[in-house]
C-alpha positions as CSV (number, residue, x, y, z in Angstrom):
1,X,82.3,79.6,119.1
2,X,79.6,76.7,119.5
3,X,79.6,75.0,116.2
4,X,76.0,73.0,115.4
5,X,76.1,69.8,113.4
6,X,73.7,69.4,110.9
7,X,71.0,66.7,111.2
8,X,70.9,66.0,107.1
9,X,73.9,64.9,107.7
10,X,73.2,62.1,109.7
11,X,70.8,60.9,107.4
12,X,72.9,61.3,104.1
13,X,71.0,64.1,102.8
14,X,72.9,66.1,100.4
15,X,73.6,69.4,101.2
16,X,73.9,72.4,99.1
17,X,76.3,75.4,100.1
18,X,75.5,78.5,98.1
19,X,77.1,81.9,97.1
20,X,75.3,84.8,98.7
21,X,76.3,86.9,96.4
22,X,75.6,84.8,93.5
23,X,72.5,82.4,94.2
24,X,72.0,81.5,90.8
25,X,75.0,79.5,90.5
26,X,75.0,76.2,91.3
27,X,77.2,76.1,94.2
28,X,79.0,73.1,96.4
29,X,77.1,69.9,96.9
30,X,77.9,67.8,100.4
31,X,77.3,64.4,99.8
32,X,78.0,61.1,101.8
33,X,80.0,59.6,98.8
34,X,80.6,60.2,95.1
35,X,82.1,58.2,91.8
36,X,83.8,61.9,91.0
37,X,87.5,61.9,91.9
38,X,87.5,65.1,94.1
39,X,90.3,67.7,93.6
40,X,90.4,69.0,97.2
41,X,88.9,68.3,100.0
42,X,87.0,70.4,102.1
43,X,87.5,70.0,106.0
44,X,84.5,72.1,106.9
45,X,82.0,75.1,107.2
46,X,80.6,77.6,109.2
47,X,78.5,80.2,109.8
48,X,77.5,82.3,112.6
49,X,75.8,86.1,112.5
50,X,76.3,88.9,114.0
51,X,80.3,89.6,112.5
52,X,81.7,92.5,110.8
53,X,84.9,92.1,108.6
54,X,87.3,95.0,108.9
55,X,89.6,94.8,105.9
56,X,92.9,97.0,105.7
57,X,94.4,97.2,102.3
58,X,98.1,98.5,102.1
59,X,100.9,98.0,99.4
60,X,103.7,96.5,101.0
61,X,102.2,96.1,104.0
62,X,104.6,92.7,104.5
63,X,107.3,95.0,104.4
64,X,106.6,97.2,107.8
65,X,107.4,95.4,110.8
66,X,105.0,95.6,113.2
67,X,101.9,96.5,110.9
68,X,100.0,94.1,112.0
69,X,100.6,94.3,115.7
70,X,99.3,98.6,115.6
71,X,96.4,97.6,113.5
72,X,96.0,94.6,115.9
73,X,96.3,97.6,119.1
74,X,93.3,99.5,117.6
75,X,91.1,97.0,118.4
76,X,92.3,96.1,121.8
77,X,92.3,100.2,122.7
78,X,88.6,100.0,121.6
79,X,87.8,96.9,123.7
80,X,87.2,94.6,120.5
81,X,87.5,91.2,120.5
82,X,89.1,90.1,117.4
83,X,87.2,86.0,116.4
84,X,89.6,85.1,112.9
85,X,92.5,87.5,111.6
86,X,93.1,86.2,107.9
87,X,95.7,88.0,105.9
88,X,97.7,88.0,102.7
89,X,100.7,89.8,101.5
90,X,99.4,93.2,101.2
91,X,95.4,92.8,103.0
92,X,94.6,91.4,106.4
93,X,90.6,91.3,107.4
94,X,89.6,91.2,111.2
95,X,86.4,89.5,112.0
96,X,84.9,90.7,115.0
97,X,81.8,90.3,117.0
98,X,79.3,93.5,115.2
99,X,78.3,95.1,118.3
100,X,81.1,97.1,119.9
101,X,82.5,97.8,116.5
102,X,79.0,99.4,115.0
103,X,78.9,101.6,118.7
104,X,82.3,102.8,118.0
105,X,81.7,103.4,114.2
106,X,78.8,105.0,115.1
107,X,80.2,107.0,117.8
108,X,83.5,108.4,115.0
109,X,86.1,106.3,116.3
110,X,86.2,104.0,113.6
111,X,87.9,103.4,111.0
112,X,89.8,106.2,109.0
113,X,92.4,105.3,106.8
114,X,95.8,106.6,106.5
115,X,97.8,108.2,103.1
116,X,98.5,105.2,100.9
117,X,95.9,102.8,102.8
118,X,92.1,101.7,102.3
119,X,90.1,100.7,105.5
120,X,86.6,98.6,104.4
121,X,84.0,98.0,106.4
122,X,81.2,95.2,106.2
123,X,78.4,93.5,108.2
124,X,78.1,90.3,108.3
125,X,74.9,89.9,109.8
């Protein structure tokens, strides 16, 4: 992935990150320094379009060895390229390039959930 830098940067611009889903709030400010003692830091952001997020909800899913690598074999079957796999206890979400996976959502092959699981699917772009 080609990452761009952001010429407001250079210049000490501040930058202001905001929620999508939630525009009205006031959102992260990116500045070059500040007299606030910061609780976290934050090591960086991107973006990029064209993603879909493919999340699989199951209870216990920790539990079942090997979970992850079958889910993981659907989308190697289909010829998708998985980009970032984050995942908790009982949810992982692939990212993947939107493409292929809207052809083969399209065409029926994906994504239908099994007894006891929930399969999402969203566009990023």
């Amino acid at each position: 992935m080609k990452m761009r830098s952001f010429p407001v940067r250079k210049e000490g611009i501040p930058i202001n990150i905001r929620n999508t889903n939630a525009p009205e709030e006031p959102g992260t400010m990116i500045v070059e320094s500040t007299c606030q003692k910061a609780d976290y830091t934050i090591t960086g952001i991107a973006g990029k379009k064209g993603f879909v997020a493919v999340n699989i909800d199951k209870d216990m899913m920790n539990s079942e060895v090997g979970f992850c690598r079958k889910a993981l074999e659907a989308f190697e079957e289909n010829g998708i390229s998985i980009e970032h796999m984050p995942s908790g206890i009982d949810t992982m979400t692939v990212f993947c390039t939107s493409g292929r996976v809207r052809r083969k959502r399209a065409a029926g092959y994906f994504f239908h959930p099994s007894p006891g699981q929930s399969g999402h699917y969203r566009s990023g772009g």
